[in-house]
N, C-alpha and C positions, 0 to 999 in steps of 0.2 A: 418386424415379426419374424418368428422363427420357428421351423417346422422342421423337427427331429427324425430321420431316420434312424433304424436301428432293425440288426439284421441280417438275411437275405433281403435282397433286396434283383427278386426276377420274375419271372412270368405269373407268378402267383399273387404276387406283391404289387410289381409295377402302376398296375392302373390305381390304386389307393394312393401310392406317392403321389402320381399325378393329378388325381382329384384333388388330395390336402393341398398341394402347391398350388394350382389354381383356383381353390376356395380361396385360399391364402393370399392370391395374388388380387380377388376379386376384390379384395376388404381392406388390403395394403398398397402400397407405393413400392415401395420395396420388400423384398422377402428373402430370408436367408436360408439354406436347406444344409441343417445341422447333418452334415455324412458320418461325425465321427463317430456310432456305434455301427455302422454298418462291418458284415464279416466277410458280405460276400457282392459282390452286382455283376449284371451279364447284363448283354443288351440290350434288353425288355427293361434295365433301370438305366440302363443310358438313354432310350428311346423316351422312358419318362421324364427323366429329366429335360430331354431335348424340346418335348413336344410345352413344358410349361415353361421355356425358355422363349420360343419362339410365342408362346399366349402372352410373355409378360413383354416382349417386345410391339404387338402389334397392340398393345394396350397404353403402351406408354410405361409400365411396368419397370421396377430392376430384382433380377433372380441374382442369387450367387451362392454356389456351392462353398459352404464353409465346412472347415475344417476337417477335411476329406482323411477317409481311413487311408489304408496301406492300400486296399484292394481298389475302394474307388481312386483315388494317386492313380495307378496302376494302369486300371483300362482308359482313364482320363487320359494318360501319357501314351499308351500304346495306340490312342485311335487320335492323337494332337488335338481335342479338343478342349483342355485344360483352360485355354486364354479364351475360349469361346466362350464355355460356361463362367468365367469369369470365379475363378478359384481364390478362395482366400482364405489365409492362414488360420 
């Protein structure tokens, strides 16, 4: 399953990613969170991301940020969480 960002992607936004991703993950096994039209995230979408990370772990779940824009790369690098969320090309 694959669930498309595109965007901003911050406080106004955040809590819908995190809803689609954990619908998403409710329905799936694994789920992939398509970043590459995102333009922008701060960390109200990293928060997002974290929090359906840690739902798809205590679920038995697999999340992975695929093919992350420049911007998500970026904060993903700057805060080392890139191996966490489990980034893929």
């Amino acid at each position: 399953m694959v669930v498309k960002a595109e965007g901003e992607i911050d406080i106004a936004t955040a809590d819908a990613l995190r809803d689609r991703l954990i619908a998403a993950l409710n329905q799936h096994a694994a789920v992939a969170a398509d970043m590459s039209a995102v333009t922008f995230i701060d960390c109200a979408g990293l928060r997002a991301l974290l929090a359906a990370r840690a739902f798809a772990e205590r679920h038995g779940r697999h999340l992975a940020v695929h093919d992350p824009s420049r911007p998500v790369r970026r904060l993903l690098a700057w805060t080392r969480l890139d191996p966490r969320l489990r980034t893929t090309p």
